[in-house]
C-alpha positions as CSV (number, residue, x, y, z in Angstrom):
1,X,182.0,216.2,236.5
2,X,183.1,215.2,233.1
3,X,181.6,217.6,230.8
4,X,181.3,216.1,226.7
5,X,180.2,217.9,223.5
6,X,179.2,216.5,220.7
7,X,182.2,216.8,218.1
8,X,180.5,215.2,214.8
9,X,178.9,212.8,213.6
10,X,179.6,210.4,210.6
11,X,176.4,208.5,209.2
12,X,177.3,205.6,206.8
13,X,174.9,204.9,204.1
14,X,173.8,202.6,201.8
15,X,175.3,198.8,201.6
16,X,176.1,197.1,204.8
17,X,175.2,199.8,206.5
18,X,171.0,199.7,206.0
19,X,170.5,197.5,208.9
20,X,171.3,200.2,210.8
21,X,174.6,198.1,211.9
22,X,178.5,199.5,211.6
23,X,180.6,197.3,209.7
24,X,184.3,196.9,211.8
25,X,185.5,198.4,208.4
26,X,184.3,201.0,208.8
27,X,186.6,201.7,212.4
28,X,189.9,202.4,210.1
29,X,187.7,205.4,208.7
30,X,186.5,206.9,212.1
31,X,190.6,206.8,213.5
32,X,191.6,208.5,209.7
33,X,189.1,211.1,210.6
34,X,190.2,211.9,214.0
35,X,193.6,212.1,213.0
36,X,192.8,214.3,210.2
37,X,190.7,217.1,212.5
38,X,193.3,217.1,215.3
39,X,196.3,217.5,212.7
40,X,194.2,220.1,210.9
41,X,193.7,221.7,214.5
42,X,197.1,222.2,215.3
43,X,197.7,223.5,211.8
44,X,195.2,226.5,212.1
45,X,196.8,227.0,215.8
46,X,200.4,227.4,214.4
47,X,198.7,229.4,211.8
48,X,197.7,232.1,214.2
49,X,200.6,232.3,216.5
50,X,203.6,233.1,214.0
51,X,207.1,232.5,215.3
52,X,205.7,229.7,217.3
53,X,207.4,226.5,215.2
54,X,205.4,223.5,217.7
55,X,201.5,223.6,219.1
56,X,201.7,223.2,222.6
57,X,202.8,220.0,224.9
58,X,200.6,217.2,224.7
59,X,198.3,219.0,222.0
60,X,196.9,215.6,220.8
61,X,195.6,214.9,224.3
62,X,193.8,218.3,224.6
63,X,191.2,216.6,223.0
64,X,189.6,213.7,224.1
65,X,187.6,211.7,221.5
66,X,185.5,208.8,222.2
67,X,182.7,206.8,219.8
68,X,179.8,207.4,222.1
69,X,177.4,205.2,220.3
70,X,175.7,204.2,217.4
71,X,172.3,205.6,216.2
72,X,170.0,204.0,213.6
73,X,169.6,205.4,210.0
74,X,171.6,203.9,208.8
75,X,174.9,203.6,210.7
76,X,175.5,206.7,212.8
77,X,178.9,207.2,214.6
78,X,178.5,210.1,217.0
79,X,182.0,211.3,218.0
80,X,182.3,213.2,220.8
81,X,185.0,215.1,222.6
82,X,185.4,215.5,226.8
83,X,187.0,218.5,228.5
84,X,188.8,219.8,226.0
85,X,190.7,222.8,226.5
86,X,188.6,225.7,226.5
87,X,191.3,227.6,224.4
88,X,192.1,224.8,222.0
89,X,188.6,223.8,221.7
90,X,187.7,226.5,218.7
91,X,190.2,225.0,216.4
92,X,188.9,221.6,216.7
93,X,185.0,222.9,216.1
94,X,187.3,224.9,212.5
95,X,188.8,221.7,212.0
96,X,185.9,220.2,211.6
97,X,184.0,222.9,208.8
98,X,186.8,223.2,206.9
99,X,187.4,219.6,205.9
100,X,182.9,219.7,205.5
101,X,184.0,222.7,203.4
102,X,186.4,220.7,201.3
103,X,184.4,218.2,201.3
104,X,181.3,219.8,199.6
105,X,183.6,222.0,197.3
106,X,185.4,218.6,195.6
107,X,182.0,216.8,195.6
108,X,180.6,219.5,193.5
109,X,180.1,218.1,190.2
110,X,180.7,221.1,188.4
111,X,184.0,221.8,190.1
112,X,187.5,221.1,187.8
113,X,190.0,219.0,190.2
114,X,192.6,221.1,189.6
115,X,191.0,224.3,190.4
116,X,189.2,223.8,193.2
117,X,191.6,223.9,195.8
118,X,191.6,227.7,195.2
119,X,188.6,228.3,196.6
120,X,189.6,226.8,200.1
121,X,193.2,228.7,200.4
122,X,193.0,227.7,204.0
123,X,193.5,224.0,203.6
124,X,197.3,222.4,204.0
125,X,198.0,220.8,200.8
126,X,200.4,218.4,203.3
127,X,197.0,217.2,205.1
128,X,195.5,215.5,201.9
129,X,197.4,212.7,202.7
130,X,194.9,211.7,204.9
131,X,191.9,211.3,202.1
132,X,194.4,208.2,200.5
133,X,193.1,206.2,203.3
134,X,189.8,207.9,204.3
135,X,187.0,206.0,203.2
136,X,189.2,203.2,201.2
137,X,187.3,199.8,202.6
138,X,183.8,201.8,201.2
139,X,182.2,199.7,198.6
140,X,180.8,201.3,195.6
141,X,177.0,201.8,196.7
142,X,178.5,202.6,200.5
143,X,179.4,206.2,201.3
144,X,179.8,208.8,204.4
145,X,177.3,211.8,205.4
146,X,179.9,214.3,207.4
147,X,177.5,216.2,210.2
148,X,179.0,218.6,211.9
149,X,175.5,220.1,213.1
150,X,172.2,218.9,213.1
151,X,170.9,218.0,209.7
152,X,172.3,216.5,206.1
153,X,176.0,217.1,205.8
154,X,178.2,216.5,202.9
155,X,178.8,213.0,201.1
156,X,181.7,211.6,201.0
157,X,183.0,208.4,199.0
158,X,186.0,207.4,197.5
159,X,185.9,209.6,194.2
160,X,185.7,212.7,196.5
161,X,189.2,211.5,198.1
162,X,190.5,210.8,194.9
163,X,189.5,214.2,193.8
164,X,190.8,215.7,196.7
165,X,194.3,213.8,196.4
166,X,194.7,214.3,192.8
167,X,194.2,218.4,193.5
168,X,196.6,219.0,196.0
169,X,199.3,215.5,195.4
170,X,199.2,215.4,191.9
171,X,198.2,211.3,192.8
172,X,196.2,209.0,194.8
173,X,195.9,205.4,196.3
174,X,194.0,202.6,195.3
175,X,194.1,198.9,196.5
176,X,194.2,196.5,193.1
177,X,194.9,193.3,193.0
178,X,197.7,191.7,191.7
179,X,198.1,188.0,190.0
180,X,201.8,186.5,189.2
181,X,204.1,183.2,190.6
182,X,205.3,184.1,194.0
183,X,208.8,184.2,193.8
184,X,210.7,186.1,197.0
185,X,210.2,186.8,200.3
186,X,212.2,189.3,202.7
187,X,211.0,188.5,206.3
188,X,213.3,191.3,207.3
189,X,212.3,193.7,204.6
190,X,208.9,192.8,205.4
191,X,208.4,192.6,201.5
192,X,207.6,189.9,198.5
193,X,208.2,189.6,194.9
194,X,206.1,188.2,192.2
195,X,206.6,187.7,188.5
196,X,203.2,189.0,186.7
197,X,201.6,187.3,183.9
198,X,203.1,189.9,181.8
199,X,206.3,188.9,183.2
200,X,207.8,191.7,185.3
201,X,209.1,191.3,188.4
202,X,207.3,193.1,191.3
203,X,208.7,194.2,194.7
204,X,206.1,194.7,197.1
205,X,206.9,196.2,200.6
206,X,204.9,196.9,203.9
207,X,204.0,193.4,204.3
208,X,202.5,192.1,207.7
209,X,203.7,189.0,209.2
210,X,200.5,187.4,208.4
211,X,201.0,188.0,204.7
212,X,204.4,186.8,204.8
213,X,203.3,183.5,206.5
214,X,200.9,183.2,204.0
215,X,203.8,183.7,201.3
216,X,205.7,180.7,203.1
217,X,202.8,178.1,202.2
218,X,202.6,179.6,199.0
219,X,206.3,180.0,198.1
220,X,206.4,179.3,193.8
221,X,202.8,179.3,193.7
222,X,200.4,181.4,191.4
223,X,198.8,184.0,193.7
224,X,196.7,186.6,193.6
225,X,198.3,190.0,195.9
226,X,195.9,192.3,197.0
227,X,198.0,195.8,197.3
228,X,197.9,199.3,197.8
229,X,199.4,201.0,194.6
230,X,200.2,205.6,193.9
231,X,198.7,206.5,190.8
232,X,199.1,209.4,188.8
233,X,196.7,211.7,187.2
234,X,196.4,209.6,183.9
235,X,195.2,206.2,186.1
236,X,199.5,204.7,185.6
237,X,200.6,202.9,188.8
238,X,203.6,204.5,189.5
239,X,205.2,202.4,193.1
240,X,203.3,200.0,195.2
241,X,203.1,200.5,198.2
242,X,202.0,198.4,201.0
243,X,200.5,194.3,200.8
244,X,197.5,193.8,202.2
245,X,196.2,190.3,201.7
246,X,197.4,187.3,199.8
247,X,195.2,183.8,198.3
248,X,196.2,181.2,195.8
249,X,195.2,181.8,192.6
250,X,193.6,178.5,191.5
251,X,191.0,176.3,193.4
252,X,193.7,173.1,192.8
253,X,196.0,175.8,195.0
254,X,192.9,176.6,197.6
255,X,192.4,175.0,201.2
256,X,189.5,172.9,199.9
257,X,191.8,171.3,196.9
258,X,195.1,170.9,198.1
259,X,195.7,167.3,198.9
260,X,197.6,166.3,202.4
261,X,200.3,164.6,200.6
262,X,201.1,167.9,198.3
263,X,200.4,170.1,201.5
264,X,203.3,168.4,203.9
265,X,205.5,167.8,200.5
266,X,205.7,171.9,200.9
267,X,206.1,171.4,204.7
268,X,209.2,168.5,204.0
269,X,210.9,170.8,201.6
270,X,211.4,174.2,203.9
271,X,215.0,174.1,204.4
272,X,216.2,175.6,207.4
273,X,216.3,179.2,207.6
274,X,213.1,179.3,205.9
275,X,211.8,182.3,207.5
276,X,214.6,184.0,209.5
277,X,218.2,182.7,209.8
278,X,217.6,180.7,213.3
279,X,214.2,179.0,212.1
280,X,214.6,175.6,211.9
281,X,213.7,173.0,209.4
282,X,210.2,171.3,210.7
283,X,210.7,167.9,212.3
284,X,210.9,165.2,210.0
285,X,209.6,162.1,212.6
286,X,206.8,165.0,213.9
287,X,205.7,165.6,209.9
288,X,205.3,161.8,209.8
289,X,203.3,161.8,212.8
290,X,200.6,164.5,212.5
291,X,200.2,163.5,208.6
292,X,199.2,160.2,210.0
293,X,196.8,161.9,212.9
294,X,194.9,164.0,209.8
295,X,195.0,161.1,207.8
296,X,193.0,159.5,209.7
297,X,190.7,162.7,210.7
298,X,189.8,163.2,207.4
299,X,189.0,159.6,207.0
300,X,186.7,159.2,210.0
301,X,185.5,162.7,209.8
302,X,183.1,164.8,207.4
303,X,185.3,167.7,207.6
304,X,187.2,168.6,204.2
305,X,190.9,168.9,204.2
306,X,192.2,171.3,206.8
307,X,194.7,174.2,205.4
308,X,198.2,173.8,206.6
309,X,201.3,175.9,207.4
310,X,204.6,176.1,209.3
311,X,205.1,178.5,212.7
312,X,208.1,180.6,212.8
313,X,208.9,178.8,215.9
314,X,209.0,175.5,214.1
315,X,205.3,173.9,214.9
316,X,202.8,173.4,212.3
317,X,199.4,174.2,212.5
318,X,196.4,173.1,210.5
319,X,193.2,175.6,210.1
320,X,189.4,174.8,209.0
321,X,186.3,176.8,208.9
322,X,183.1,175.4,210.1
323,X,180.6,177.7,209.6
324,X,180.9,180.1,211.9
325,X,183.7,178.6,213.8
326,X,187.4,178.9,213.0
327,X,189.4,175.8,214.2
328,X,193.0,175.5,214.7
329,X,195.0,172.8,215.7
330,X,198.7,173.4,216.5
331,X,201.6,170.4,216.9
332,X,204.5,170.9,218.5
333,X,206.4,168.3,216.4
334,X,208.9,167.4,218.9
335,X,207.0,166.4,221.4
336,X,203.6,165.4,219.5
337,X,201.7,167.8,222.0
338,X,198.2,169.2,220.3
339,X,196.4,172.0,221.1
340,X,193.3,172.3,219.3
341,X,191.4,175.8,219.3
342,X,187.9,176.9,217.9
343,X,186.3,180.1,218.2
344,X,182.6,181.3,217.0
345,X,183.9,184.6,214.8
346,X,180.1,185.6,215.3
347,X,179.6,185.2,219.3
348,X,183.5,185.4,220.3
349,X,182.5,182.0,222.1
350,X,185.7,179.7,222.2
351,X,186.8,176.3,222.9
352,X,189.5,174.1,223.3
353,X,191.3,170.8,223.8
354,X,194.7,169.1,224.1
355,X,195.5,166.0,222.3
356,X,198.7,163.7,221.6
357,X,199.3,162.8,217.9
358,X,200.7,159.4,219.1
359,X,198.5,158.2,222.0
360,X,195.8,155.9,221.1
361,X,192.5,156.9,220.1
362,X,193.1,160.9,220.1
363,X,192.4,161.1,216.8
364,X,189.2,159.4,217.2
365,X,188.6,162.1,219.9
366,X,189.4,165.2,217.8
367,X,186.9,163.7,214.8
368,X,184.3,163.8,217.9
369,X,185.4,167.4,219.2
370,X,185.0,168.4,215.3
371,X,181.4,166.9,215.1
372,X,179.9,169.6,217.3
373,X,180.7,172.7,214.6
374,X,178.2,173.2,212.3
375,X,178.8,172.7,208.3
376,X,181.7,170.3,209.1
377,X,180.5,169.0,205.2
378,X,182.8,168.0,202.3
């Protein structure tokens, strides 16, 4: 028989979170959390067995977390852990009042940021890194009750990690958003550069593929950079650190305003090696072809222009949203092979089709496969 205690529970308040529903931004917090209890729990192990420089094997697995559910009022995460180790169980059950301990001290209005980590000489100074990230997709009337037992825990919001980081780093993370003229990208780097409206030059690493697709379509273009920047105790961004998302800047740069012709004059001029040395150039005859196909989609349909960008395998693909529905149609340029895609972001529901972009009358059949999404308006 499996045998589960309740670990903790973290209620989300206020926001998105009074229907009683958990946001999926709020998962990156629950994972932050757990990793900050079960590295907190190996530290107070270590702690108490000097000369012993590793926990024991496998000490992460000792104990099993799972979200059991959600309860109402408003968003209530219960965590709980099964069969944990009987003898590594305690630390886990410290772990988790001495970050509600921290918690409470640095949410103390009365408490100086640099002073209060002296009332809690127990905490790891090297652990704080985990409050840069705890809580960071909170919106400012959204914050986190921490129960450990039954009744009102401490709040927590992103002040109390920035007060938390400040004491013990000397700094702490924001995400800001950055506006400039895109001007490099490093596929293998994983980083892009943009020249600020003040005119510096900006190197900005940890880039996901998706952001540096994004960055091809948008190559010279005014953007806005969302990022996640270190700051130092008097508010000056010191390094950036990691890109997060990326969007045109104007609406005459947007999905809605950029014309077909401007939108395959980017695709035409994408030399080869565009995004790593072996990519090739995008087929020239295949450009002609599916910019004929959406010409005459958008003529026939209702739809607005569609948003389009190369493949790092050489295809291009052509995106709209539809009220719920996201709808993708991909072209294998060589061969003029279509495959469209459509999925309901609210019911997971999907559907598809294949089309040619030479073959008589396809285009007439995607304009009819479009007409069944909702707010297919201009």
């Amino acid at each position: 028989m499996v045998n589960t205690k309740k670990l903790a529970a973290l209620l989300f308040r206020g926001g998105r979170f009074e229907t009683n529903a958990l946001s999926f931004d709020a998962l990156p917090d629950l994972l932050v959390y757990r990793d900050l209890l079960i590295d907190l729990a190996r530290h107070l192990w270590l702690q108490e067995h000097e000369g012993r420089r590793r926990a024991p094997r496998r000490f992460d697995a000792s104990f099993p977390m799972y979200l059991r559910g959600v309860e109402a009022g408003s968003a209530k995460a219960i965590l709980e852990c099964e069969d944990a180790d009987p003898e590594l169980a305690p630390y886990l059950d410290r772990a988790c009042a001495m970050v509600n301990d921290l918690v409470t001290v640095a949410g103390d209005g009365d408490a100086a940021t640099a002073s209060f980590p002296a009332k809690l000489p127990l905490f790891p100074a090297a652990l704080a890194r985990h409050f840069h990230r705890f809580g960071r997709k909170l919106r400012p009337d959204e914050w986190v009750e921490l129960q450990v037992k039954e009744g009102e825990g401490p709040r927590y919001d992103p002040s109390i990690g920035k007060r938390i980081t400040l004491a013990y780093t000397g700094h702490y993370e924001d995400e800001v958003v950055v506006e400039g003229e895109l001007g490099g990208i490093d596929v293998h780097r994983a980083k892009v550069s943009i020249k600020t409206c003040e005119g510096d030059i900006l190197d900005v690493p940890g880039c996901a593929p998706e952001l540096l697709e994004t960055a091809v379509a948008l190559f010279r273009r005014p953007v806005q950079l969302t990022v996640v920047a270190e700051f130092n105790r008097n508010g000056v961004r010191e390094r950036v650190k990691e890109g997060r998302a990326m969007r045109p800047l104007h609406d005459e740069e947007s999905v809605e305003g950029a014309s077909l012709l401007v939108q395959f004059d980017r695709l035409r001029d994408l030399a080869p090696g565009w995004f790593e040395p072996n990519t090739p150039a995008l087929d020239r005859q295949g450009l002609i072809w599916l910019q004929a196909f959406l010409t005459r989609v958008t003529e026939q349909s209702a739809c607005r222009r569609p948003f389009l960008y190369p493949t790092e395998e050489g295809e291009a693909r052509a995106e709209w949203t539809l009220g719920t529905w996201e709808v993708a149609l991909t072209a294998d340029l060589s061969t003029a092979r279509v495959d469209a895609h459509a999925t309901d972001v609210r019911s997971d529901e999907t559907r598809q089709l294949q089309l040619s972009l030479i073959a008589d009358g396809d285009a007439a059949r995607f304009v009819q496969w479009l007409s069944q999404f909702p707010a297919a308006a201009r």
